[in-house]
C-alpha positions in Angstrom: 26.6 18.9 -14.4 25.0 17.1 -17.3 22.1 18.7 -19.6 20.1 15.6 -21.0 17.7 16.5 -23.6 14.2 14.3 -23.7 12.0 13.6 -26.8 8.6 12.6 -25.0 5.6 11.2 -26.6 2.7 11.3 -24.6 -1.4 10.3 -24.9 -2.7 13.7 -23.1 -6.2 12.2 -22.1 -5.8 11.6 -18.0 -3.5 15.3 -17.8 -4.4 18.4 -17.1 -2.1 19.6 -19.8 2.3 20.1 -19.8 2.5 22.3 -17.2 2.1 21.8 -13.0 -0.9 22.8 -11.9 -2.3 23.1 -8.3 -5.7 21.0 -9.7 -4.6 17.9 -11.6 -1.8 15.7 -12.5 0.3 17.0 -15.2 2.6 15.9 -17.7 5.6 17.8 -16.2 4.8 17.0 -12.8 4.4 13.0 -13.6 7.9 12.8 -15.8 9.9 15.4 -12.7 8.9 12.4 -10.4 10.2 9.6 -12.5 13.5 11.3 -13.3 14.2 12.4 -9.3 13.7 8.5 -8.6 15.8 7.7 -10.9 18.6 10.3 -10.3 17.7 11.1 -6.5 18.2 14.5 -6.9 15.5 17.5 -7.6 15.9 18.1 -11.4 14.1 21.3 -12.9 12.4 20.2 -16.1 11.6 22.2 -19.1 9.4 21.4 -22.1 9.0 23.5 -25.3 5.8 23.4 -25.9 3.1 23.7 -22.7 0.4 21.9 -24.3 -3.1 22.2 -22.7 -5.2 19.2 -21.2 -6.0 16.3 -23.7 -4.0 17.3 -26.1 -1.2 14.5 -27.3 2.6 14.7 -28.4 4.6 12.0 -30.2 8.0 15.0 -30.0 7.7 16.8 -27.3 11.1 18.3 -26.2 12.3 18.3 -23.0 15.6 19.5 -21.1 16.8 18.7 -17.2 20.1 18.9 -15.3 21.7 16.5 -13.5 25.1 15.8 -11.5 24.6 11.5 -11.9 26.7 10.1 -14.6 25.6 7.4 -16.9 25.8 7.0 -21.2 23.2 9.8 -22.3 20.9 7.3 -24.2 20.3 5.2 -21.3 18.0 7.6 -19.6 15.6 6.9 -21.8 15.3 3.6 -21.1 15.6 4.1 -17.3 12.5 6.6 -17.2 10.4 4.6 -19.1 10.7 1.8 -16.5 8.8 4.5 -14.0 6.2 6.4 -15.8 3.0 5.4 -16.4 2.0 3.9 -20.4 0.5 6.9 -21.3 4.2 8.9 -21.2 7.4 6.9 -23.4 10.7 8.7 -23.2 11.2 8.1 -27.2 15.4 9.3 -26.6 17.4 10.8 -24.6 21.0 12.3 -25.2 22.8 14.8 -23.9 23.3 18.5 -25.0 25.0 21.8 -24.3 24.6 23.7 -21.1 23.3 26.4 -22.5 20.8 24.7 -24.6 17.0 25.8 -23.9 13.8 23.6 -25.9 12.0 27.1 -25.8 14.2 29.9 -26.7 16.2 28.4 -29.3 15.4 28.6 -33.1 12.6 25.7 -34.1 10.7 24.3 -36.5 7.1 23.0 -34.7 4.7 20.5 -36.5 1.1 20.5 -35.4 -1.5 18.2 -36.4 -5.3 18.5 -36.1 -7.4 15.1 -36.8 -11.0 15.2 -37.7 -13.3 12.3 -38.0 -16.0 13.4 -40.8 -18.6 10.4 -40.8 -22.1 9.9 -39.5 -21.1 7.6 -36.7 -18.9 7.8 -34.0 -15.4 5.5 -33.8 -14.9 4.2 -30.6 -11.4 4.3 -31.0 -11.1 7.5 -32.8 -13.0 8.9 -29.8 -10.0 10.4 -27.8 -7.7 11.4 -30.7 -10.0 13.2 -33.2 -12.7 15.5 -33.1 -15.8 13.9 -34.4 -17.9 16.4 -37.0 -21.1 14.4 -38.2 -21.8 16.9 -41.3 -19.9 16.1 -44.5 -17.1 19.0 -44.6 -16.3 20.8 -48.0 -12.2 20.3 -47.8 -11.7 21.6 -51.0 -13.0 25.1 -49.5 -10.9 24.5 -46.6 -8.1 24.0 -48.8 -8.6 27.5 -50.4 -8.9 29.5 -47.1 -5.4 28.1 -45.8 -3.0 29.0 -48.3 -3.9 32.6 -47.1 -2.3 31.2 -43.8 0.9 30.4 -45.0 3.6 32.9 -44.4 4.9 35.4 -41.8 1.8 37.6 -40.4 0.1 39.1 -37.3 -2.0 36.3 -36.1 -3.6 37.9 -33.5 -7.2 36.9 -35.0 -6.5 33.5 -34.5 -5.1 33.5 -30.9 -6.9 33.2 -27.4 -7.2 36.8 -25.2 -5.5 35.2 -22.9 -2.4 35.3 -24.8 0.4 37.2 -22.9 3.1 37.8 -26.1 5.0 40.9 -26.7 4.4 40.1 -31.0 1.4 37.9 -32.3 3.5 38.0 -35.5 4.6 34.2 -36.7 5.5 32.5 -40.1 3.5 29.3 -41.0 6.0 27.6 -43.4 3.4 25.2 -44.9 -0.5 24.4 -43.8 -1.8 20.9 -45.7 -5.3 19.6 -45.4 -5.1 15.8 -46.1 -8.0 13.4 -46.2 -7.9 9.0 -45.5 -10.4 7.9 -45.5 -13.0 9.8 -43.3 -10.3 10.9 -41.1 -9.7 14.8 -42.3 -5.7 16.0 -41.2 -4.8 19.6 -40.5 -0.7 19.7 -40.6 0.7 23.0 -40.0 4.5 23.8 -39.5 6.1 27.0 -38.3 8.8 28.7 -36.2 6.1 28.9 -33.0 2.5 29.3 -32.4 1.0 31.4 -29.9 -1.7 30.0 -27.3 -4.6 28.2 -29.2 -3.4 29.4 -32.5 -4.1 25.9 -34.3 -6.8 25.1 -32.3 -8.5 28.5 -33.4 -7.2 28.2 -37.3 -8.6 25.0 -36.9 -12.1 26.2 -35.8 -11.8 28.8 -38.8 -11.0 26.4 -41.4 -14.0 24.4 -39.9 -16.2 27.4 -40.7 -15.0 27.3 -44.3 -15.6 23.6 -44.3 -19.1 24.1 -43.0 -20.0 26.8 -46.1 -20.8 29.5 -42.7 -17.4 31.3 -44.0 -15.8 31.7 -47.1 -11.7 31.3 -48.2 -11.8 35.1 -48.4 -13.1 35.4 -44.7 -9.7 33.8 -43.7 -7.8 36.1 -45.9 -9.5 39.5 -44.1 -8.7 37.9 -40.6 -5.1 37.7 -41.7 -4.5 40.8 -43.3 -6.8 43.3 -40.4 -6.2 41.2 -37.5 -8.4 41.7 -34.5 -8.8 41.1 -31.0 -11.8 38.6 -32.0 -11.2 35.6 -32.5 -11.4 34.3 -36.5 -13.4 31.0 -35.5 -14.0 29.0 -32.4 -11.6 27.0 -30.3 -11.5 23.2 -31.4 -11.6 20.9 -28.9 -8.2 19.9 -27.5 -8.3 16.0 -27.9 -7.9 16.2 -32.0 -4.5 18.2 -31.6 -0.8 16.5 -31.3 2.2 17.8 -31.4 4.4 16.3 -33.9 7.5 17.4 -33.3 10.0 20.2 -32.6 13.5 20.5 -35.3 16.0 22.7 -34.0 17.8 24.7 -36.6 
């Protein structure tokens, strides 16, 4: 038995997210299908991150078994002849047995694009939230470093989280600006479910004036069932990629 590890970029748009659901085509779902025909066995495939619908990855991690023989780095090259253009097997090698993409110890890289103009982009229109109202990043800028570190997140998660700790460390959160295109990166050893989406929606506050910096810092440090800002919309999020330690 082989254990091939995937690294999977993928535009999110047409998916209802990583994971199989009973109402849409998923990620998971459409990538199992192209490595069974290629294989012909059922394989069992395992991502690290279960990103939601429209969100995008360009390192996705991935993980399947299989008994079929053939030089690790080939596979990627074989999937990629039956997925759809949207999915691209980036590599493909092989790993351990006992390797896992979710339990081992990782470094995850998020990244949240804004567009901050008065007009619209066409094609900025599926991969970055549009916000018409100039945005003050300095202030933005301010309110994350109080985000940086290990704490109890739990103001900046959805209530549907289902986590025995809401405590994480965010190695480093940068704010960069190109333009009129505004980039959240944040890095850390996991984030719980909506965590950057939410940050995001926080830091959008600041950037609005409707919070201040110091507003961030109290959600940090008395952390509440009630979420610190509103949920971005998925479409401006990627995940960059997953380092294993």
């Amino acid at each position: 038995m082989h254990r091939i590890k995937l690294t999977v970029a993928y535009d999110g748009t047409n998916y209802c997210g990583w994971q199989v659901q009973p109402n849409g085509v998923s990620i998971q779902s459409t990538l199992q299908k192209a490595i069974e025909d290629l294989v012909g066995e059922k394989v069992n495939v395992t991502g690290a991150s279960r990103t939601d619908s429209g969100v995008h990855a360009l390192g996705q991690v991935v993980v399947f078994d299989t008994e079929k023989s053939i030089p690790d780095w080939k596979y990627a090259l074989a999937i990629n002849q039956r997925l759809p253009k949207d999915i691209v097997v980036q590599k493909s090698e092989e790993v351990a047995p006992d390797f896992h993409p979710r339990y081992a110890d990782v470094e995850k890289t998020y990244e949240y694009r804004i567009l901050n103009r008065r007009v619209q982009l066409p094609n900025e229109r599926l991969y970055s939230y549009f916000v018409p109202k100039k945005l003050n990043v300095e202030k933005m800028r301010e309110a994350a470093v109080y985000l940086v570190g290990e704490h109890d997140f739990r103001s900046f998660c959805s209530q549907k989280t289902k986590v025995q700790s809401t405590v994480r460390t965010v190695y480093s959160l940068d704010i960069e600006t190109e333009g009129d295109i505004i980039t959240i990166r944040i890095r850390g050893n996991g984030f719980l479910y909506n965590m950057v989406r939410i940050i995001t929606g926080a830091l959008l506050k600041v950037g609005f004036e409707q919070k201040k910096p110091e507003d961030i810092r109290d959600a940090v440090e008395h952390p509440s069932s009630k979420a610190a800002g509103p949920t971005a919309p998925a479409h401006g999020l990627t995940l960059v990629s997953i380092e294993y330690r």
